[in-house]
C-alpha positions in Angstrom: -16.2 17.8 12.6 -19.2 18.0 10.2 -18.9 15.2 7.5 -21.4 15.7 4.4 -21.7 13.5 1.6 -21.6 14.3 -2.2 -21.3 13.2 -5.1 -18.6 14.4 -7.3 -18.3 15.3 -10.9 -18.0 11.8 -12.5 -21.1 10.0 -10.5 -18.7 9.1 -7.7 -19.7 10.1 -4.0 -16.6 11.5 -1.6 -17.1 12.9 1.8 -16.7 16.7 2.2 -16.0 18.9 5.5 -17.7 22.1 5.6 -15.7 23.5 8.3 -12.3 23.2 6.0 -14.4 23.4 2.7 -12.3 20.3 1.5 -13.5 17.6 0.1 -11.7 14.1 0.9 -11.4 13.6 -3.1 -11.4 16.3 -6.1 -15.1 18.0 -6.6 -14.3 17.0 -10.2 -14.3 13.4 -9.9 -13.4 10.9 -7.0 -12.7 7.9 -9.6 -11.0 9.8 -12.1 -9.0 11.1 -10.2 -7.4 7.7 -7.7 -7.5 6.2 -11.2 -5.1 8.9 -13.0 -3.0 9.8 -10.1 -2.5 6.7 -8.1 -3.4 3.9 -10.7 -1.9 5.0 -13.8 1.2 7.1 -12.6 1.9 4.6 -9.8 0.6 1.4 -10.0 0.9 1.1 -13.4 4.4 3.0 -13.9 5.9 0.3 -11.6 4.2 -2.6 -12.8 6.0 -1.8 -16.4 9.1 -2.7 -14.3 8.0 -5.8 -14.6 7.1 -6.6 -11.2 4.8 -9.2 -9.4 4.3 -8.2 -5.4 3.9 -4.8 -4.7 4.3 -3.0 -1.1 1.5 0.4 -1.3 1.4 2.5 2.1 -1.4 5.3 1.5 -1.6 7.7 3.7 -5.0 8.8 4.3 -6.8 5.9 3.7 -10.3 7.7 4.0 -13.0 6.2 1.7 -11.1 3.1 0.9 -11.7 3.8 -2.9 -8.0 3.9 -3.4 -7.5 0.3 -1.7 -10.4 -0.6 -4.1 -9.6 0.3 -7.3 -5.6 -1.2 -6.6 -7.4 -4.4 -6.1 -9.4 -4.5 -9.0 -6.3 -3.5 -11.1 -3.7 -5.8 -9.5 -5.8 -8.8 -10.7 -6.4 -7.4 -14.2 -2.0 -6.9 -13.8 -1.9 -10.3 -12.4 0.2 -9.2 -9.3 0.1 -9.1 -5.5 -0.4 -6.7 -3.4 0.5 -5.9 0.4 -1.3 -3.1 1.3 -1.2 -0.3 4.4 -3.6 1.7 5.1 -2.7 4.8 7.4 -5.8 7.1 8.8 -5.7 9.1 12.4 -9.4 9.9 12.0 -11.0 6.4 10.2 -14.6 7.2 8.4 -17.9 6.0 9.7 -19.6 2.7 9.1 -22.3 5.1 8.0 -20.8 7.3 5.8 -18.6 3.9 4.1 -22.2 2.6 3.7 -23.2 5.6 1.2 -20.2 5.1 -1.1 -21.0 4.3 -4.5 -17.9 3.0 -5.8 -18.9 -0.7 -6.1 -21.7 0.4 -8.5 -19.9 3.5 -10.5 -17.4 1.0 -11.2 -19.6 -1.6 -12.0 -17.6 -4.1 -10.0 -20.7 -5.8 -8.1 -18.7 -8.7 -7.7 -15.8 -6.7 -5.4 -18.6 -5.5 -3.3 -17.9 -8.4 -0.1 -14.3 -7.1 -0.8 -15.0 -3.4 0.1 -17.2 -4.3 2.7 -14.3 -6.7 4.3 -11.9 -3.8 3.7 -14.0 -2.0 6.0 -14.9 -4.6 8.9 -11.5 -6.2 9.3 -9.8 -5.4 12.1 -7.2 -2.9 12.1 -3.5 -3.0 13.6 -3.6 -6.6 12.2 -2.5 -7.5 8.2 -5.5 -9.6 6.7 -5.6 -11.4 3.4 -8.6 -10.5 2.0 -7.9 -11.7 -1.0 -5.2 -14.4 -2.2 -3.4 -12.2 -4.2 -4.5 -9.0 -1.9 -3.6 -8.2 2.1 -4.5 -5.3 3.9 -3.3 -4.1 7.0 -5.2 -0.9 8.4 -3.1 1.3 10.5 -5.2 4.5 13.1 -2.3 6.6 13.8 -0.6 10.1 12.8 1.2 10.5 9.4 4.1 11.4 11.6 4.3 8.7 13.8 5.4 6.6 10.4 8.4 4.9 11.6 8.7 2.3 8.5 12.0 1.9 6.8 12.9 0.5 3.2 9.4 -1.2 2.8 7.2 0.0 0.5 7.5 0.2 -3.2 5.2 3.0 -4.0 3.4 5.4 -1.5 -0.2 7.1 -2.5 -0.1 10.3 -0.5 -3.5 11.8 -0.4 -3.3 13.7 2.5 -5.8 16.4 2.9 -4.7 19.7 0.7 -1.5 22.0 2.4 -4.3 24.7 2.3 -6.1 23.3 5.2 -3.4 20.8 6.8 0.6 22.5 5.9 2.2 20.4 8.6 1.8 17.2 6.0 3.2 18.4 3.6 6.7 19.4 5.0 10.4 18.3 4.5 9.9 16.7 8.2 6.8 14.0 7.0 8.3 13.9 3.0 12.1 12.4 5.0 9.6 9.8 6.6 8.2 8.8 3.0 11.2 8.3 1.6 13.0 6.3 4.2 9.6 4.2 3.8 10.3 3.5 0.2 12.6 0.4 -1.0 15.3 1.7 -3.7 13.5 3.2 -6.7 10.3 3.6 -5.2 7.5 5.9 -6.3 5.3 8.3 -4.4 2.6 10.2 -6.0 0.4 12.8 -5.0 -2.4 14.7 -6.5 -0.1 17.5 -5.3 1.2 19.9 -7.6 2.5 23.2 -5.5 5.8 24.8 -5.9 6.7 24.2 -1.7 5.6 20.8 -1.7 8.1 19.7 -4.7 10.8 21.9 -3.1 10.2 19.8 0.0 10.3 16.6 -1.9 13.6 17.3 -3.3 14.9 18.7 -0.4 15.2 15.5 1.3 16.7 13.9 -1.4 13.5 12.9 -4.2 13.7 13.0 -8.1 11.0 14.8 -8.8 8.8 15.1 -12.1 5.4 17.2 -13.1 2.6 15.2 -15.0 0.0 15.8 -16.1 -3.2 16.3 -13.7 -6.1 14.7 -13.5 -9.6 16.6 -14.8 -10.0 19.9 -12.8 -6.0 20.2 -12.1 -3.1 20.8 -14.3 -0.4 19.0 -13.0 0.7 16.5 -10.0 3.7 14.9 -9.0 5.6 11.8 -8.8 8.5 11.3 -6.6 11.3 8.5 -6.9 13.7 7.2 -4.4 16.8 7.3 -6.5 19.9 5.5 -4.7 
């Protein structure tokens, strides 16, 4: 499938499939958007639990700018982070080479980190960091098997307008037998079938507010 790079409303570049029309993160900003939806309504939202290790699967690890900004925010938190990356279809060395989240974010110091992210090994946990392990997993969303590990999960999954079959009651049971006791899942996400599916396999769900270009997403907790 046709992969085209572009750059998104905020300065940040994202890949984009013509075939799907779908762009791997929002048209109206890739950094705003990982930053409202993942950083500040999950990372954040558990780290005022007072945490200090944190378990994050993502699914659809793509880009690797959600991996990126987690690090550069769990050392600013002062916490540690075991994270796992899940993609069936992992991006080109070519295409990661015209990301421009190391300078958008002004983080020229992280850049040997995204590039390690990207040249480790996957199947295998690495610490690329000492506070900061990544373990890169090429399989199906469905093939998740993982039980009471993770405290939050990132789902950014390609939209249910172009993929449906991840965004069912069948893949949302997986995430929450992933997820340790009052763990978090949040999603860009914001459809009526999606929360119903949530719920329906046993999730608290809550609307919040979306990030620029959407009006709401939600957050999911594991409540035992």
């Amino acid at each position: 499938m046709e992969r085209q790079v572009i750059i998104t409303a905020d300065g940040s570049s994202t890949i984009y499939l013509p075939e799907w029309d779908e762009p791997y993160h929002s048209k109206h900003g890739a950094i705003q958007e990982a930053y409202h939806v993942f950083i500040k309504h999950g990372l954040n939202y558990l780290c005022e639990q007072d945490y200090n290790q944190i378990s994050i699967l993502e699914i659809g690890f793509g880009t690797g700018l959600n991996a990126f900004i987690t690090n550069i925010e769990s050392e600013k938190l002062n916490i540690s982070i075991d994270y796992y990356g899940i993609e069936a279809y992992p991006v080109s060395v070519e295409d990661i080479a015209k990301m421009n989240y190391v300078t958008e974010l002004k983080a020229e110091n992280k850049a040997s980190f995204f590039e390690n992210m990207h040249q480790v090994s996957w199947e295998e946990t690495h610490k690329i960091t000492l506070h900061f392990s990544l373990t890169k997993q090429n399989k199906f969303f469905s093939d998740i098997e993982d039980q009471n590990k993770f405290n939050i999960i990132y789902f950014d999954a390609f939209g249910a307008r172009v993929q449906p079959e991840l965004w069912t009651e069948t893949i949302f049971q997986k995430m929450y037998e992933a997820l340790k006791p009052n763990g978090v899942l949040v999603t860009y996400s914001a459809k009526g079938s999606v929360r119903r599916a949530m719920q329906a396999v046993g999730f608290n769900v809550e609307k919040l507010p979306g990030p620029p270009g959407k009006r709401e997403m939600l957050r999911a907790t594991k409540r035992l």
